[in-house]
N, C-alpha and C positions, 0 to 999 in steps of 0.2 A: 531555507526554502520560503518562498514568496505566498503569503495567506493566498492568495491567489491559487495556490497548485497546490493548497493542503484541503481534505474532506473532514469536515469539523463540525458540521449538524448532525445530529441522531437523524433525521430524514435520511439523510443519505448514506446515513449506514444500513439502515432498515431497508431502503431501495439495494443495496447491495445486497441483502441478506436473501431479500424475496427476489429480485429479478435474474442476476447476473448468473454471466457464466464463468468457471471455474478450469485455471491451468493447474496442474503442479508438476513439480519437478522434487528428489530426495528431500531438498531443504526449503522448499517454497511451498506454499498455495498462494497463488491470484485469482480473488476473485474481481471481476470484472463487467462493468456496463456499458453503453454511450454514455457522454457526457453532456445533461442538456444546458451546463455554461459554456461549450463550444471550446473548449480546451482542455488539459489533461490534469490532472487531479490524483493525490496521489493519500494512500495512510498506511502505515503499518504496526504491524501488532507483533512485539517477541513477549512468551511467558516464562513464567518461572522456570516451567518443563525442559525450554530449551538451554538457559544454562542459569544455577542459582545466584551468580554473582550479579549485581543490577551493572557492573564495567562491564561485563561482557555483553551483557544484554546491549548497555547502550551504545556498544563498540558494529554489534549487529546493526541496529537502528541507523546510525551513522552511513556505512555502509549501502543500506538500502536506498537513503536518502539519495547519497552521494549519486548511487547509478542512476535515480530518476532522474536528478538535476540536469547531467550530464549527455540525456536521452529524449529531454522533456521535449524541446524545440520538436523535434522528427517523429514525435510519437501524434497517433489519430486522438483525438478527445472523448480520452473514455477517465472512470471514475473506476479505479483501482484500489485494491484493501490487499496490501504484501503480509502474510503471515510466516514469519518462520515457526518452523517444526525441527521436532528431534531425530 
């Protein structure tokens, strides 16, 4: 994924924390903002909770990625944090 579409400052996780608004679904929360670099931006977070092995973890992570990459173009420009849960 292109440093471009990853969220890598502590500002902008902290703007995610305070402003955004919040999806979930069983296996997801997204939280979510606009993006004020005018394109879409992406992070995600799996923890120990959801599986102890760190392959599985990264096999998730992976995953995550993979759908953004492949969504990134058609998506509005927001700044998004994918958390998997158990």
């Amino acid at each position: 994924m292109p440093r471009a579409a990853r969220l890598t400052r502590a500002a902008d996780f902290a703007a995610l924390g305070r402003d955004a608004a919040a999806l979930g679904t069983r296996h997801f929360v997204a939280r979510y903002r606009f993006s004020p670099s005018g394109h879409a931006r992406m992070a995600q977070s799996v923890s120990k909770r959801v599986h102890k092995r760190a392959v599985q973890r990264n096999r998730i992570k992976r995953q995550i990625r993979t759908a953004f990459r492949l969504r990134r173009e058609h998506m509005p420009a927001l700044d998004m944090l994918v958390i998997a849960r158990t």
